[in-house]
C-alpha positions in Angstrom: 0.0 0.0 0.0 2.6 2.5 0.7 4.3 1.9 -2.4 1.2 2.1 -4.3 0.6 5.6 -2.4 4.2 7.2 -3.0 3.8 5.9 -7.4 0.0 8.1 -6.9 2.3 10.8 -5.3 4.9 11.7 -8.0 2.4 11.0 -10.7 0.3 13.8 -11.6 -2.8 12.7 -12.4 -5.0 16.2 -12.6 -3.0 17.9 -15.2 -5.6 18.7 -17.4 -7.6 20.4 -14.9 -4.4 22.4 -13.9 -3.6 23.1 -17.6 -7.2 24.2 -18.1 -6.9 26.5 -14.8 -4.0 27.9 -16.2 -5.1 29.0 -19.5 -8.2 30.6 -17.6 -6.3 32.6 -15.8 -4.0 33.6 -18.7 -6.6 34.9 -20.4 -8.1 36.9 -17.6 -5.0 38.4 -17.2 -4.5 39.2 -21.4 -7.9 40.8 -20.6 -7.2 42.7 -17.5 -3.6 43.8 -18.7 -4.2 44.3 -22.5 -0.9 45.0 -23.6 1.1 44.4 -20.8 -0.1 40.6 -20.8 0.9 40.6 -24.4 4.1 42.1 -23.4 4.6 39.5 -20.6 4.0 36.5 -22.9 6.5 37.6 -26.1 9.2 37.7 -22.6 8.2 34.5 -22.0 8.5 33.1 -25.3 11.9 34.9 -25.9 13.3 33.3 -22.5 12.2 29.8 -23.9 13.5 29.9 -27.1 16.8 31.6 -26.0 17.0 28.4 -23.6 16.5 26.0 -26.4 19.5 28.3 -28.8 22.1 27.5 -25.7 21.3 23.5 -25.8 21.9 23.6 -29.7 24.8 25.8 -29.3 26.3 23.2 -26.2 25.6 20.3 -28.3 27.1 21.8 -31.7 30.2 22.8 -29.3 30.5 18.9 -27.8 29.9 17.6 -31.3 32.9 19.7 -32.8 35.7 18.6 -29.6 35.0 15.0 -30.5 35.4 15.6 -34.0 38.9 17.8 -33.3 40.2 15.2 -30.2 39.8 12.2 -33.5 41.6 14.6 -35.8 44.8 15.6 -33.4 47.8 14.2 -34.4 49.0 10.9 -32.2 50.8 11.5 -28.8 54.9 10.2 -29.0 53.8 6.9 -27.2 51.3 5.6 -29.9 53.5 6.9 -32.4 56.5 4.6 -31.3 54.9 1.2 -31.8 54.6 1.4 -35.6 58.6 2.5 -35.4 59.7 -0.4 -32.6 57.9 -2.7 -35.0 59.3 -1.5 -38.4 62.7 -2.1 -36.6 61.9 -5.5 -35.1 61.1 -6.4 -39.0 64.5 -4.9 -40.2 66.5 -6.6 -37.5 64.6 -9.7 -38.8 65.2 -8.9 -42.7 69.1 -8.6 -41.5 69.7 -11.8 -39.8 67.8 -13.9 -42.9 70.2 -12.3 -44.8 73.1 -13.2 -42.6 71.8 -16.9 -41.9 71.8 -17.2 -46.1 75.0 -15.9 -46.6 76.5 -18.1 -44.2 75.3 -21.1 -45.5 76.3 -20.4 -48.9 79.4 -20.0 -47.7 79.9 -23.2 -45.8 78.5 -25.4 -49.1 80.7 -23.7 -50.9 83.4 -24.2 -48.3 82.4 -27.9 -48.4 82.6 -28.3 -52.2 86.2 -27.1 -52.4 87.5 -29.4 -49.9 85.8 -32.4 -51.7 87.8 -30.8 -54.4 91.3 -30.7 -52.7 90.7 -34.6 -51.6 89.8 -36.2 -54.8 93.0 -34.3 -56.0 95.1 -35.6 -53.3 93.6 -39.5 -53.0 93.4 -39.0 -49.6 92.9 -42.7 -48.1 93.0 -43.5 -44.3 96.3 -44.9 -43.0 96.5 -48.9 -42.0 96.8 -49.5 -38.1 100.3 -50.9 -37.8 99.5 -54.5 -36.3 101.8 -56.1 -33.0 104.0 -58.9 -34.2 103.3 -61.8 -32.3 106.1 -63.1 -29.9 107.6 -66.2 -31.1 106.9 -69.3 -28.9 109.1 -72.8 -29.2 107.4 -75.7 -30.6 107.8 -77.7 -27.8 105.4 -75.2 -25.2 102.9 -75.4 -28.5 102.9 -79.1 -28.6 102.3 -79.0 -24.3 99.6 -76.3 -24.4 98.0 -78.6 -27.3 98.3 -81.7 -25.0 96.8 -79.7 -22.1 94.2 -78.2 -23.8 92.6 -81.8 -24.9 92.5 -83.5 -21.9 91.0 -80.3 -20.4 88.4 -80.4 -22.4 88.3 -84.3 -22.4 87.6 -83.5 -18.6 84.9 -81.1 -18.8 83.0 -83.5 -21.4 83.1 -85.9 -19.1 81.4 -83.4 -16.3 78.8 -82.5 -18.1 78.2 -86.4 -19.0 78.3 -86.9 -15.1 75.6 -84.0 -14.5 73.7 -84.8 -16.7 73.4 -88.4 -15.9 73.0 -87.2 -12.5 69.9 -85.2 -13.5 68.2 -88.0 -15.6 68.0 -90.1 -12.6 66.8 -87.3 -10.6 63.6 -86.6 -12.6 62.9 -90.2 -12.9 63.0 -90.9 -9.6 60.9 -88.1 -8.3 58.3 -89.0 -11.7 58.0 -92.6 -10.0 57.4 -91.0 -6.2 54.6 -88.8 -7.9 51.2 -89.8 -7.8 49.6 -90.7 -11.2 46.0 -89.3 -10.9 43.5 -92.4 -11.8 40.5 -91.6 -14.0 36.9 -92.9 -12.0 33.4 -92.5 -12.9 30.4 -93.1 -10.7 27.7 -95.5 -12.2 24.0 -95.9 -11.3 22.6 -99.1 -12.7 18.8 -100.1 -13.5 18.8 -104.0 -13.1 14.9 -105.1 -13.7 13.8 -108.4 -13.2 11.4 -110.6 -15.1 8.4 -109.8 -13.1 7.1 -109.4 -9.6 7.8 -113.0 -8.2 11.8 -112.9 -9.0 13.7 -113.0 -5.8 15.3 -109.4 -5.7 17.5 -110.3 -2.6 19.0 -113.3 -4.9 19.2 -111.0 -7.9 21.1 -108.3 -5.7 23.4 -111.0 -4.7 24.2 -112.3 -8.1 25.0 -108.2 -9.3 27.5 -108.3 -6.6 29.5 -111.6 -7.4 30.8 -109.5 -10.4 33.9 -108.3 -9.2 37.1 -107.6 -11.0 40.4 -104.8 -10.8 39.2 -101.0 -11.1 35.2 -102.2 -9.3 33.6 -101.5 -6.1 30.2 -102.0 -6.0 28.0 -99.2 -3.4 24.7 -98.6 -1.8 21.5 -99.9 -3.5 17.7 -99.9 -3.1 14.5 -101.0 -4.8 12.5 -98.8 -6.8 8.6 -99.8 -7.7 8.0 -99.9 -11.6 4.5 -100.7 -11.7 2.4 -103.6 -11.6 4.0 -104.8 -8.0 7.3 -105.0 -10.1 10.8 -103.8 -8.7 13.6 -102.8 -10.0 17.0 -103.0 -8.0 19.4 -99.6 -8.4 22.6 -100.2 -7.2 26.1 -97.6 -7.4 29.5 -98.7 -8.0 32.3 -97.2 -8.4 34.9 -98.2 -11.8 37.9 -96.8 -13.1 37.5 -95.9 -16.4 41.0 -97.8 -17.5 40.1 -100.8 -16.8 36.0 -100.8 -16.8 33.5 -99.5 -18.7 29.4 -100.2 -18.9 29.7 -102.9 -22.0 31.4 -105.0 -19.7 29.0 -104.7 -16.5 25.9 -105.2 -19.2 27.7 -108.6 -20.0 28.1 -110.1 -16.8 25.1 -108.9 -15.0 22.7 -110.1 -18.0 24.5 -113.7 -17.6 22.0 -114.3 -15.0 20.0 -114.7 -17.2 17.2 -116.6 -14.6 16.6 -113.6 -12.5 17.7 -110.5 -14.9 15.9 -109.3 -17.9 18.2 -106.1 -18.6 19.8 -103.4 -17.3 20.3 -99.9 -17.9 22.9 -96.7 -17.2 20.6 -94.5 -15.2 23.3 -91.8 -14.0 27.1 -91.7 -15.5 29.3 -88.8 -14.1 33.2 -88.5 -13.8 34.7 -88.3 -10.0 
């Protein structure tokens, strides 16, 4: 509110009336005066327009100092750049010039001593070589001697060491553990039907024995129809066993088996 209140303060919202006020009383004085209001309003008019010739007059005046400060001539310190860089490229021209000269004068310093050494058949000097001492025959033939069954001994070293070696590795390859391939086998043995003895038939799966088989836990598993089938475990090693042979010598009981079948084959 009392920003609204000071905005309807400094804005003058009656100045028609005021104008129209004005002009009344204007003309009530013109009337009242005659002349003199006549006289009053040409001062009036004068003092305005004599105000408006001085603004033109400042502005003319402001107008022609800009246009005289862009026309004066440089000061010394704006005038010295275009020079310091005029002689920075001079200095520059100068040592090209110098740089050029100097290398035309080491080619052609270069040619004329290729010149003088093709002239001269200059050709690099041999490195005198030592004479070897002189040594009797009889120290030659001894070193010779020497030197053989030196090496004759050192053969026979490196025979030793490596023999040494071979039996080494063998023996720790025959102390080391071979690692033995085994498989665990779950096997479907059905009978011929529901009156076959399975604690006979369970018996005759286990009289198979041989290397690299051990038989494990069992149980009997309805089929249907009052039939059971015995699943037994057994442990082979896949060397010396393998399911084609089981197959053959369980089916040889032939008076209690009818077949039997891999149910589960995985690698231990």
């Amino acid at each position: 509110m009392e920003l609204a209140q000071s905005m309807m303060n400094s804005v003058w919202m009656e100045r028609s009336k005021y104008e129209e006020a004005e002009r009344v009383f204007q003309e009530h004085l013109v009337k009242s005066s005659g002349a003199q209001g006549d006289s009053v309003c040409t001062q009036q008019k004068s003092g305005e327009g004599g105000t408006v010739v001085q603004l033109i007059a400042q502005a003319r005046q402001k107008i022609q100092d800009s246009v005289n400060s862009l026309q004066a001539p440089r000061t010394s310190s704006d005038a010295s750049v275009p020079s310091v860089v005029k002689s920075l490229q001079d200095e520059n021209a100068t040592l090209k010039q110098q740089m050029a000269d100097m290398l035309a004068k080491f080619v052609a310093m270069e040619a004329r001593l290729s010149q003088v050494e093709s002239k001269c058949g200059v050709a690099a000097a041999p490195v005198p070589q030592k004479a070897a001492p002189a040594v009797d025959d009889d120290e030659d033939d001894d070193d010779e001697g020497d030197l053989f069954d030196s090496d004759s001994e050192d053969d026979e070293k490196i025979a030793q060491i490596k023999a040494d070696r071979i039996a080494m590795y063998a023996t720790k390859k025959s102390k080391k553990a071979v690692l033995i391939a085994k498989s665990n086998i779950v096997l479907d043995v059905k009978p011929w039907d529901d009156e076959t003895d399975m604690a006979a038939l369970e018996k005759c799966v286990r009289t198979v024995q041989t290397d690299g088989l051990v038989w494990g836990a069992s149980k009997m598993v309805k089929i249907a129809y009052g039939i059971t089938k015995l699943q037994i475990v057994c442990v082979v090693e896949d060397d010396k066993v393998g399911t084609d042979f089981l197959e053959e010598q369980i089916t040889a009981f032939e008076e209690y088996i009818q077949s039997v079948d891999v149910a589960a084959f995985n690698k231990v």
